[in-house]
Structures are given as C-alpha cells and as structure tokens.
ROSE-4610 file (N, C-alpha, C; in Angstrom, 1 decimal, always signed):
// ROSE-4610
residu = [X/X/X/X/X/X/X/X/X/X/X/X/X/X/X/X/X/X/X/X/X/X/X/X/X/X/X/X/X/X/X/X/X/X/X/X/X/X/X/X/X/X/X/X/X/X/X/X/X/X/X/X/X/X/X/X/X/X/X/X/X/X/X/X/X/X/X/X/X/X/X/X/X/X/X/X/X/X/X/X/X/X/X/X/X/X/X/X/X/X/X/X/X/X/X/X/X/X/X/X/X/X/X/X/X/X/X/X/X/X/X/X/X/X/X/X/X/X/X/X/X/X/X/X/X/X/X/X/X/X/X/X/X/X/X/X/X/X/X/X/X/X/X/X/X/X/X/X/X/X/X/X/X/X/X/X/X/X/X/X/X/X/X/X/X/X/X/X/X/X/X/X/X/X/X/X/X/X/X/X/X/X/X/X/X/X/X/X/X/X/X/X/X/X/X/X/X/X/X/X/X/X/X/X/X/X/X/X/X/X/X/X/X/X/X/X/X/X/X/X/X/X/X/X/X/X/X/X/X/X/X/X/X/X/X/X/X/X/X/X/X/X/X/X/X/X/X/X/X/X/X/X/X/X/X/X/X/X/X/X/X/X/X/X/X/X/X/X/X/X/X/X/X/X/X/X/X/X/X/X/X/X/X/X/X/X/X/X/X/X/X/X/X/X/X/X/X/X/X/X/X/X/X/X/X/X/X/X/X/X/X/X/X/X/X/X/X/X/X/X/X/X/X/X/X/X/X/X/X/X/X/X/X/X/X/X/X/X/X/X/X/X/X/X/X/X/X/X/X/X/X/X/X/X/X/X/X/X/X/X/X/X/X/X/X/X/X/X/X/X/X/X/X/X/X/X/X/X/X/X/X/X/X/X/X/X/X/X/X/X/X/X/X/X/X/X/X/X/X/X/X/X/X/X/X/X/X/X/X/X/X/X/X/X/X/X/X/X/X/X/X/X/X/X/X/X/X/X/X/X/X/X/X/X/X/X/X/X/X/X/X/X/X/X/X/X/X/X/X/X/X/X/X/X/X/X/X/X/X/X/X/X/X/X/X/X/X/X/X/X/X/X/X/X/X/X/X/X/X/X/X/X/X/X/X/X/X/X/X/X/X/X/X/X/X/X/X/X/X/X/X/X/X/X/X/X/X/X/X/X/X/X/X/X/X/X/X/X/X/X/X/X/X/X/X/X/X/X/X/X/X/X/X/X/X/X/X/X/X/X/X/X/X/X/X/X/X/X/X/X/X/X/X/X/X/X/X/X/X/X/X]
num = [1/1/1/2/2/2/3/3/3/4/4/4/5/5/5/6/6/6/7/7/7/8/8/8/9/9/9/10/10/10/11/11/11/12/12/12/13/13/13/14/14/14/15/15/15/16/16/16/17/17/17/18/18/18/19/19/19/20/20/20/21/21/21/22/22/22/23/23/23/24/24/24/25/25/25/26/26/26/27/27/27/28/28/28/29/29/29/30/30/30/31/31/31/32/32/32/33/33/33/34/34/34/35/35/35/36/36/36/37/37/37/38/38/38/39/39/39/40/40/40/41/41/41/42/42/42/43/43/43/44/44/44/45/45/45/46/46/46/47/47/47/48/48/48/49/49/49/50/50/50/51/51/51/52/52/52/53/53/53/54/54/54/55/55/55/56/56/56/57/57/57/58/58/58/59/59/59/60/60/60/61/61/61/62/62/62/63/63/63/64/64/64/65/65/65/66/66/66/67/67/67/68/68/68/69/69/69/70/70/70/71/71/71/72/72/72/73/73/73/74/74/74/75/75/75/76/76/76/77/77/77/78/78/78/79/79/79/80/80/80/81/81/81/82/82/82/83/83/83/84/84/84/85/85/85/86/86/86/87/87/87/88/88/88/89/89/89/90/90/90/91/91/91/92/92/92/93/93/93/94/94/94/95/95/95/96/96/96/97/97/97/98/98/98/99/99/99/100/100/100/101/101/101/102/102/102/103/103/103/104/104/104/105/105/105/106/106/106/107/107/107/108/108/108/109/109/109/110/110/110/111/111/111/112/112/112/113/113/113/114/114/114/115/115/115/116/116/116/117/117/117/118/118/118/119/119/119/120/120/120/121/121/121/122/122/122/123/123/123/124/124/124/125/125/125/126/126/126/127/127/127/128/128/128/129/129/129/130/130/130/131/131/131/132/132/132/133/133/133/134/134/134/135/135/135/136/136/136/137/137/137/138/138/138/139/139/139/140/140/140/141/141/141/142/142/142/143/143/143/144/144/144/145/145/145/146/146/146/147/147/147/148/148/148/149/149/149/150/150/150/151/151/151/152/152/152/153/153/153/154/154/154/155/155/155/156/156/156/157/157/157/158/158/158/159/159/159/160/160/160/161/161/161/162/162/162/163/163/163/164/164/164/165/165/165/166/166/166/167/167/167/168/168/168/169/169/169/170/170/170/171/171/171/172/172/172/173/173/173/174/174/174/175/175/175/176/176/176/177/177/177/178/178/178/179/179/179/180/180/180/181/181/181/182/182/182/183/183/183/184/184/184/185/185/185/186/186/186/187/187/187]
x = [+36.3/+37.4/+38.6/+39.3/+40.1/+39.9/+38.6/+38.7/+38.8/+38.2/+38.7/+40.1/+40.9/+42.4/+43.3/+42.5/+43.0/+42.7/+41.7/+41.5/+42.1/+42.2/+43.0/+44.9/+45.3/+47.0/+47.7/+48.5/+49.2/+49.3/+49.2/+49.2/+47.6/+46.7/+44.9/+44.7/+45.4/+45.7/+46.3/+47.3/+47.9/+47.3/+46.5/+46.0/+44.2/+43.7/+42.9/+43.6/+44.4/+44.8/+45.2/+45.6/+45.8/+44.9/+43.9/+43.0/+41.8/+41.9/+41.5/+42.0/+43.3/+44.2/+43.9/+43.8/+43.8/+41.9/+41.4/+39.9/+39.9/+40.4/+41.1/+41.6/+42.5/+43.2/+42.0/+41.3/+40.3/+39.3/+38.6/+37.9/+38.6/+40.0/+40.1/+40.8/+40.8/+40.8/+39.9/+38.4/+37.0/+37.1/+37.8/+37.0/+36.1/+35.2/+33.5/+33.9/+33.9/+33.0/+31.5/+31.4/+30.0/+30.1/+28.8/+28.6/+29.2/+28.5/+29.4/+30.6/+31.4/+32.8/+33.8/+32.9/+33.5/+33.2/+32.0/+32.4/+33.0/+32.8/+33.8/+35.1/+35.7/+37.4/+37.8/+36.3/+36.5/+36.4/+35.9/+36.2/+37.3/+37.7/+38.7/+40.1/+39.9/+41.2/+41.2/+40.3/+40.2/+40.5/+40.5/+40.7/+42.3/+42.5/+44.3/+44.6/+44.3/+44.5/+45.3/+43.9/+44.0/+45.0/+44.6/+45.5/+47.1/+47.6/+48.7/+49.0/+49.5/+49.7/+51.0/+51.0/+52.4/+53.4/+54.1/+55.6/+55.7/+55.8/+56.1/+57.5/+57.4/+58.7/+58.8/+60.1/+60.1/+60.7/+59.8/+60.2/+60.3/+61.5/+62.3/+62.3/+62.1/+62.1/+60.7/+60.8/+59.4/+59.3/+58.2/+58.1/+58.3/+59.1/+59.1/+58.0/+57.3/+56.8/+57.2/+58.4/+59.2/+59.9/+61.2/+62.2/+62.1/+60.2/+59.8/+59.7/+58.5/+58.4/+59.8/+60.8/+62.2/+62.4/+62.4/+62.9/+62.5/+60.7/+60.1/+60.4/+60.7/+61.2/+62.8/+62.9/+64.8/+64.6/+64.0/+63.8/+63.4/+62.1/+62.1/+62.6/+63.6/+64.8/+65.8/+66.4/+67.3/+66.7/+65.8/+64.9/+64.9/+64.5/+64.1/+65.7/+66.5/+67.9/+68.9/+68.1/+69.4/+68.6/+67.3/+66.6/+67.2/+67.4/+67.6/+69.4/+70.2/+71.1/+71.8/+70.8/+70.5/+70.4/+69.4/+68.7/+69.3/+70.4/+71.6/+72.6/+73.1/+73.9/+73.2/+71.8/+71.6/+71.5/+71.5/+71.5/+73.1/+73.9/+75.0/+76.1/+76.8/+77.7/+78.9/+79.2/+80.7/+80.2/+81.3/+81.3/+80.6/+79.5/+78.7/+79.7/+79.4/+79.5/+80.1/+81.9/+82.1/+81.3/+80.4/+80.1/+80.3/+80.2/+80.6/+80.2/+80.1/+79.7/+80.8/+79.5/+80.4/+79.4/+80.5/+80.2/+79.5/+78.5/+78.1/+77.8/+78.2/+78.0/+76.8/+76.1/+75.3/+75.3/+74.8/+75.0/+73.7/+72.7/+71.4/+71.6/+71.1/+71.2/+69.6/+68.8/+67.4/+66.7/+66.6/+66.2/+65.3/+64.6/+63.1/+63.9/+64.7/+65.3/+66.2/+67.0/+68.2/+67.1/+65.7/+64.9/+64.3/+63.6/+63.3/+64.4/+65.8/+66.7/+67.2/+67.2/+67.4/+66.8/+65.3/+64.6/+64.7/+64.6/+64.5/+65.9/+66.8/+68.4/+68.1/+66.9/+66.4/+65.1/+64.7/+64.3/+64.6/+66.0/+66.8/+67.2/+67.1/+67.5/+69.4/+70.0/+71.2/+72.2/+71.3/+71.5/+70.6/+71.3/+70.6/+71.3/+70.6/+71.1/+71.3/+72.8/+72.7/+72.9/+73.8/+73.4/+73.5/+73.4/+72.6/+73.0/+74.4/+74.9/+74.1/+73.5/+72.6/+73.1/+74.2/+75.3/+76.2/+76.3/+77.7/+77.1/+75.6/+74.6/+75.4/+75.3/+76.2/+75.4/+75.6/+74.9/+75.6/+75.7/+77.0/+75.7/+76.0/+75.3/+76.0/+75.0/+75.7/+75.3/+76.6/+75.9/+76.8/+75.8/+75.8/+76.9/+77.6/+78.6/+79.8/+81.1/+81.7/+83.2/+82.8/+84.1/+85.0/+84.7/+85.4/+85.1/+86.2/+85.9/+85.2/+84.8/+83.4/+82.4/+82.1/+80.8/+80.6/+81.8/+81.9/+81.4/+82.0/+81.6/+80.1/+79.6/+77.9/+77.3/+77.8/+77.1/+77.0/+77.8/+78.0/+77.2/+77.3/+77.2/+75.2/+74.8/+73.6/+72.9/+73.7/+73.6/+73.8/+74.4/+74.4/+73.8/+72.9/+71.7/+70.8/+70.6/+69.2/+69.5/+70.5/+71.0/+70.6/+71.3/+70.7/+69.2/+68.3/+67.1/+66.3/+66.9/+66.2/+65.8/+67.7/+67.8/+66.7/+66.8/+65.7/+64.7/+63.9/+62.5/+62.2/+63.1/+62.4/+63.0/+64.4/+65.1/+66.5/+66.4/+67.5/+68.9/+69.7/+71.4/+71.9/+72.0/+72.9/+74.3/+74.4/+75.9/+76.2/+77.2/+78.0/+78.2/+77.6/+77.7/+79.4/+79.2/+80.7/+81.4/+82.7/+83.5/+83.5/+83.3/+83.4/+84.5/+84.0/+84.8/+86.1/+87.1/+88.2/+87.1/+87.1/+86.8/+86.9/+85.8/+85.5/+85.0/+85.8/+85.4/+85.6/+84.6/+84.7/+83.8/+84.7/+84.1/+83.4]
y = [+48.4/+48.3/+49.0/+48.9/+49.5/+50.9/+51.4/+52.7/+53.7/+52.4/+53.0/+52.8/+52.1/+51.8/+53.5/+53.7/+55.2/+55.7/+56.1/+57.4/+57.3/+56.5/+56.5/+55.9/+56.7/+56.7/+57.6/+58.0/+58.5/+60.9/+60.8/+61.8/+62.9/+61.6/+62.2/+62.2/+61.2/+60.9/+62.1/+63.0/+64.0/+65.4/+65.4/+66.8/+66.6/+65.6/+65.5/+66.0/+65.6/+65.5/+67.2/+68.0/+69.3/+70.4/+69.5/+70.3/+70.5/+69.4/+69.2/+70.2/+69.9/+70.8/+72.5/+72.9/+74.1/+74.3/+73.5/+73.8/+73.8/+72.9/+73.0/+74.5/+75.0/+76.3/+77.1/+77.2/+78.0/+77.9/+77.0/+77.0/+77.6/+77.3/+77.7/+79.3/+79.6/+81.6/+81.8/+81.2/+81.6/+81.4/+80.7/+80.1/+79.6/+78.8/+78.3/+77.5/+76.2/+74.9/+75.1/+75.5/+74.9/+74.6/+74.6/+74.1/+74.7/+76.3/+76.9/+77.6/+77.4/+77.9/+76.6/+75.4/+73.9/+73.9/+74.7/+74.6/+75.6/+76.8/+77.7/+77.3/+76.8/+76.5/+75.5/+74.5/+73.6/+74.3/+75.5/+76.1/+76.8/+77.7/+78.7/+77.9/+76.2/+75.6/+75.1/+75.1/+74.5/+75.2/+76.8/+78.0/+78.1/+77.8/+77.7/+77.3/+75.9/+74.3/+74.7/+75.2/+75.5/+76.7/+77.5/+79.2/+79.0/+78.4/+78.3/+76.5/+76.0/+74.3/+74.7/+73.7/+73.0/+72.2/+72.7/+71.9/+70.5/+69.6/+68.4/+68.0/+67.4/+67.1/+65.6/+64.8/+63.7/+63.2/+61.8/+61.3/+60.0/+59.7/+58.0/+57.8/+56.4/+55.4/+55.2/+54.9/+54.9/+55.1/+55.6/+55.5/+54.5/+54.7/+53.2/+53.8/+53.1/+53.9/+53.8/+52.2/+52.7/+53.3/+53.4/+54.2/+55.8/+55.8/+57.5/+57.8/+56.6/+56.6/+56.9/+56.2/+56.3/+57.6/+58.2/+59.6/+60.4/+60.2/+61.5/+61.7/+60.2/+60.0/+60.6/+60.4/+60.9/+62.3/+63.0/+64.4/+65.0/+64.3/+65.2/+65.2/+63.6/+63.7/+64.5/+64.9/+65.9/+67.0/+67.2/+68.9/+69.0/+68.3/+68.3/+68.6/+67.5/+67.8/+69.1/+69.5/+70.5/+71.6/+71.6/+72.4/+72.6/+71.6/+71.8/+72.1/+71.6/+72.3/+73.7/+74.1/+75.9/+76.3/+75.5/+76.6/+76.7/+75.2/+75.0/+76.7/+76.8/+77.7/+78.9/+79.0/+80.7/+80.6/+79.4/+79.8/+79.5/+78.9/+78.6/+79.6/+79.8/+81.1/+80.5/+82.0/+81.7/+82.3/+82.2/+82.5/+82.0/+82.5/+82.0/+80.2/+79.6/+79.0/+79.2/+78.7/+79.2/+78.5/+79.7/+79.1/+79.6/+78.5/+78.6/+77.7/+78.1/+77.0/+75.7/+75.0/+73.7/+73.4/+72.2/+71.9/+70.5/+70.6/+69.0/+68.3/+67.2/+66.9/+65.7/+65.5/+64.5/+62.9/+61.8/+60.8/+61.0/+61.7/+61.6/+62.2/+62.0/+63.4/+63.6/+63.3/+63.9/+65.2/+65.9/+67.5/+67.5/+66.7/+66.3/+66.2/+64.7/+64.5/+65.6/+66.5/+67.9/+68.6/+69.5/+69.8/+69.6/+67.7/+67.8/+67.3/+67.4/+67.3/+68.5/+69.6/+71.1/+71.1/+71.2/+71.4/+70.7/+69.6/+69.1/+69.8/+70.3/+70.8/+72.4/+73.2/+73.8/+74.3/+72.5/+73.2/+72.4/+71.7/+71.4/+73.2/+73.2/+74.5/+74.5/+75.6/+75.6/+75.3/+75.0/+75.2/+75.9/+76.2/+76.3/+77.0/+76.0/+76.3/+77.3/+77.7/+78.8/+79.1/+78.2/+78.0/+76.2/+76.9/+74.9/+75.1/+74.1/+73.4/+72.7/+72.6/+71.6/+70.8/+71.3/+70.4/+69.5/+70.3/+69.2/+68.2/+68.7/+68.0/+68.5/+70.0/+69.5/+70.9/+71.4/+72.4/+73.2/+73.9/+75.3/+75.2/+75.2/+74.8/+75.5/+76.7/+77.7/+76.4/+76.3/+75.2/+76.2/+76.4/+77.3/+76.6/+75.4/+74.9/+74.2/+74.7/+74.1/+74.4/+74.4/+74.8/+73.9/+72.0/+70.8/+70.4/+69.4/+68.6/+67.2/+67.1/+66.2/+67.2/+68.4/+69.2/+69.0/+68.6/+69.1/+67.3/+66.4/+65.2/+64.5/+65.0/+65.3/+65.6/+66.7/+67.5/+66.2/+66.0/+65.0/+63.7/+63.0/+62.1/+62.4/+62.9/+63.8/+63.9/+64.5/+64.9/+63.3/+62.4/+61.4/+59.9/+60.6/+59.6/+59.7/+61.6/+62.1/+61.4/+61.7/+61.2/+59.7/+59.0/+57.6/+57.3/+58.2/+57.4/+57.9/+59.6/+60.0/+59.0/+58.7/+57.6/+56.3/+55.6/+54.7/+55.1/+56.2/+56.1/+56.7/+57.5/+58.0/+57.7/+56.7/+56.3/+54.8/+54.8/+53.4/+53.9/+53.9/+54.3/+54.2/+55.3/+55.4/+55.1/+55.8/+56.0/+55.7/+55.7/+55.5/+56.8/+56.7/+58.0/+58.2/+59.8/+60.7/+60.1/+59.9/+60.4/+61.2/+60.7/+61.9/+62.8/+64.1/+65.3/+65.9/+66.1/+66.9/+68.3/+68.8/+70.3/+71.1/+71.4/+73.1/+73.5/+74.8/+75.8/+77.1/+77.8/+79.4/+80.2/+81.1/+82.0/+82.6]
z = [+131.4/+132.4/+131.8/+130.8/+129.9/+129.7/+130.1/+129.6/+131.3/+132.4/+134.1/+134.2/+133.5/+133.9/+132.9/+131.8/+131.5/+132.1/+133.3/+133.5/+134.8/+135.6/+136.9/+136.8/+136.0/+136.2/+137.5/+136.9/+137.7/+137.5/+136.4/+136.1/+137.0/+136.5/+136.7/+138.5/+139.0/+140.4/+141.0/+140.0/+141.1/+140.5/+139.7/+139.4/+140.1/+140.4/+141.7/+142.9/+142.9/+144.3/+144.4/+143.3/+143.1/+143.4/+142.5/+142.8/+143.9/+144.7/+146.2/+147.0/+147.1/+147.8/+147.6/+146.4/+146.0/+146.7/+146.3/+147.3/+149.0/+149.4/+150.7/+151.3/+150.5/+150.6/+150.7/+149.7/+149.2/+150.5/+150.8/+152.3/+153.0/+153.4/+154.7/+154.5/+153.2/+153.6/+153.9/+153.3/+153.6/+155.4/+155.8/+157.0/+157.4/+156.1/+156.4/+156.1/+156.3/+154.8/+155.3/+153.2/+153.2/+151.4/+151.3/+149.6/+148.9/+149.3/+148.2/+148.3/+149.6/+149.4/+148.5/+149.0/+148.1/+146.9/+145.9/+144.7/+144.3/+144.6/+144.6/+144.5/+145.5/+145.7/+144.5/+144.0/+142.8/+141.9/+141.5/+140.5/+140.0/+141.2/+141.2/+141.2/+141.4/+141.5/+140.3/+139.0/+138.0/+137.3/+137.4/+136.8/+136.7/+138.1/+138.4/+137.6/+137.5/+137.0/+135.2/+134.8/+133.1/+133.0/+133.3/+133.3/+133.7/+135.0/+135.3/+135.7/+134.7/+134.8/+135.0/+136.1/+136.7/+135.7/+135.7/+134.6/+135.0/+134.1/+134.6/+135.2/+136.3/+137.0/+136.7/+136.0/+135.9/+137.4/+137.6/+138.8/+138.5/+138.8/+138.7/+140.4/+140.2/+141.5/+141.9/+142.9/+143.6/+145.3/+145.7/+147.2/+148.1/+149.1/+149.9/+151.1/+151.3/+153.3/+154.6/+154.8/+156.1/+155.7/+154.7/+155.2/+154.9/+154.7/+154.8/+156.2/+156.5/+157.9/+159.3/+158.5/+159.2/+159.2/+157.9/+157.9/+158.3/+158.5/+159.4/+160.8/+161.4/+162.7/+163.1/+162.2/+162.5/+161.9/+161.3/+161.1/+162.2/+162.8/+164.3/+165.6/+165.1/+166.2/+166.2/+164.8/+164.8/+164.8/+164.7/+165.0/+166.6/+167.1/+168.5/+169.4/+168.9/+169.7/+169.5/+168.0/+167.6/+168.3/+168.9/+168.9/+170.6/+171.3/+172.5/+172.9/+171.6/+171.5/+171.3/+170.4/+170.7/+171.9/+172.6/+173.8/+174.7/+174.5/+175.7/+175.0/+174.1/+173.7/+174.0/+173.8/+174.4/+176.0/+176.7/+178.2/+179.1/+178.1/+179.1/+178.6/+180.3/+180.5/+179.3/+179.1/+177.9/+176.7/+175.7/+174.6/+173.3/+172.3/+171.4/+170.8/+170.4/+169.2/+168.2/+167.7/+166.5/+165.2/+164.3/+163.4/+161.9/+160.9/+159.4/+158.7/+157.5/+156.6/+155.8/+155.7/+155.2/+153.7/+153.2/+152.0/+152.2/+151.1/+151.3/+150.6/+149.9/+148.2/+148.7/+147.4/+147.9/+146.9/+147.1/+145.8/+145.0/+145.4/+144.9/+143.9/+142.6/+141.4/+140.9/+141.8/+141.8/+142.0/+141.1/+141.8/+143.0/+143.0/+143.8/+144.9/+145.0/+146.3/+147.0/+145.7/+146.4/+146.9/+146.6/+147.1/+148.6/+148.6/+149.8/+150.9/+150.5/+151.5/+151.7/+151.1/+151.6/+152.8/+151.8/+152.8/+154.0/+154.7/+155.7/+156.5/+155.5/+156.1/+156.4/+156.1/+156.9/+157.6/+158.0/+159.5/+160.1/+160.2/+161.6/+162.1/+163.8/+163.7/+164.2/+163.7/+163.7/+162.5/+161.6/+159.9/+159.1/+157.8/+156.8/+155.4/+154.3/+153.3/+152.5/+152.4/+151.8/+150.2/+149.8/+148.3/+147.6/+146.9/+146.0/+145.0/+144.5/+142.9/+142.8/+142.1/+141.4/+140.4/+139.5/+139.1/+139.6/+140.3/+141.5/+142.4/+142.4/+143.5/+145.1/+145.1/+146.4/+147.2/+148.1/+149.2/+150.2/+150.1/+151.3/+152.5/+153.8/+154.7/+156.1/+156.5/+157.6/+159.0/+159.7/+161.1/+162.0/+162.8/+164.0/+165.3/+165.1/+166.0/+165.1/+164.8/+164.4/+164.7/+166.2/+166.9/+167.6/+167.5/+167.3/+166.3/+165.9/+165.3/+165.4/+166.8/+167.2/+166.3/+166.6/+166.2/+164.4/+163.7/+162.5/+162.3/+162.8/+162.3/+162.5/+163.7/+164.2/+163.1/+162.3/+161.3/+160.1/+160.0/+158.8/+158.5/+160.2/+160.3/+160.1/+160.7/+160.5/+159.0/+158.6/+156.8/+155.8/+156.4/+155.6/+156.0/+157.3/+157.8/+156.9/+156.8/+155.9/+154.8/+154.0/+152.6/+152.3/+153.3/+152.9/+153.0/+154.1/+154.5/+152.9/+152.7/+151.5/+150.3/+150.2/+148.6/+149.2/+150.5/+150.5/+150.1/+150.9/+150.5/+149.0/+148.2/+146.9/+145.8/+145.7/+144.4/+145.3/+143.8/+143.8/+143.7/+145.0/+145.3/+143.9/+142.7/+141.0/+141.8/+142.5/+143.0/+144.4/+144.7/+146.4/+146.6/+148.4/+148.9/+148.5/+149.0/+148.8/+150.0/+150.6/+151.0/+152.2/+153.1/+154.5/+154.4/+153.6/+153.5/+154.7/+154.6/+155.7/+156.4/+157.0/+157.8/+156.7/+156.5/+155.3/+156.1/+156.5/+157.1/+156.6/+156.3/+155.7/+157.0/+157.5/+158.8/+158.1]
C-alpha cells in the first residue's frame, strides 16, 4: 500500500495526464483512432516527455469547484454581453467608441493566476491585454468603450468580479483587493 501511495501523488498524476493529452493531440492530427496511432501518440508523447520536460511551476492553494464553476459561468456571461455590445457598436448610427487603455493592478501574486486571468481578459471581446508587470502584478488593458465614466466603471467592476472568483477558486486572498482606481486613460 505504501508503495501505491508513492506512485499516485501529484506530480505522476499530471505527467499522465500530459501525456494522454499529448496522445490525444497525436490521434487527432492523424484523424483515426486506432491501436496504432494510440501507441504511437504514447510513444511520441514520451519522447516529448524525456527530450523537452516542462519546468516546474510551484502552485500554492488549492482548487475550489464552485467558485470555478462560478467563474466559468460569469466568463461566458461577460463574453456573451460584451460580445453583443460590440455588435450593438458596429450596427448603430453615430460615431465609433472612444477607446484606450487602462491600468489594472491585481491582489493575486500568483503567476498561474496573472496568467489565467489575462487570459480570460482576452477573450472577453472588446479588450485585451496589452502588456503584463508581473512585478507590480498589474495589466495595461485596450477596452474598446471608454467614453463615460459608467463604461470605465463596468470595466472595473467586471475585472474585479474575475479577480475575486479567480482568488476563490485557485488561492487563499494574501492581500486586499486594490482600490477602485480614478480613470486612466492613454488614447
């Protein structure tokens, strides 16, 4: 029993799960499953595996599953609205959208978490990030409406739903959010 509790941690758990994945990929360039595109893809993913190993990323905290679940739900709510808020801007009479970037610091100091909250900050559509302190923990972020200051606080209030549901589901709040920033606007 001691010696199935070494071999199933956490480490062996995600370089299976790696190398699945990399077989996965491997089928579906082929476009067959069959036996031997599946040992094949287990080979060629093992070859990956040894030849180019993945750097260890340290990860503190732990997964929660509703307030992931929360976040996937409010990710495709703000995908969906900002998405229909575009489409309102390319079909109604008048002048574009004034748009510019803002600043946006975050409480997380997780690379993992700055990561997948970029990312989620671009594919809402009507943003996206253009550069990333990773010291400051903070993100320059082009938003396609920022011509009230209703539109500027939308953005925010948006940005620090994601922020909190993030810190739920993948770490324990180190710090208090920031500060609802004044209007940074750079045209």
């Amino acid at each position: 029993m001691n010696r199935f509790s070494h071999a199933v941690n956490r480490d062996n758990v995600l370089r299976i799960g790696v190398l699945i994945w990399l077989m996965v990929v491997w089928v579906a360039l082929w476009g067959r499953i069959s036996i031997a595109n599946v040992l094949a893809g287990l080979a060629i993913g093992a070859v990956i595996m040894v030849t180019l190993p993945l750097p260890r990323i340290p990860v503190r905290g732990q997964l929660r599953i509703l307030p992931l679940v929360k976040l996937i739900a409010v990710s495709v709510y703000y995908a969906i609205e900002s998405s229909l808020q575009l489409a309102w801007f390319a079909l109604r009479p008048g002048p574009p959208p004034e748009s510019g970037v803002l600043r946006v610091r975050f409480a997380f100091k997780s690379d993992l978490v700055l990561v997948l909250c970029t990312n989620l900050l671009n594919l809402i559509p009507g943003t996206m990030v253009l550069e990333i302190d990773r010291e400051q923990c903070e993100v320059y972020v082009h938003v396609i409406d920022i011509g009230s200051q209703k539109s500027v606080d939308s953005f925010y209030r948006t940005i620090r739903k994601v922020e909190a549901l993030l810190i739920a589901a993948f770490q324990r709040r180190a710090t208090p959010l920031p500060p609802e920033p004044t209007q940074e606007v750079q045209p």
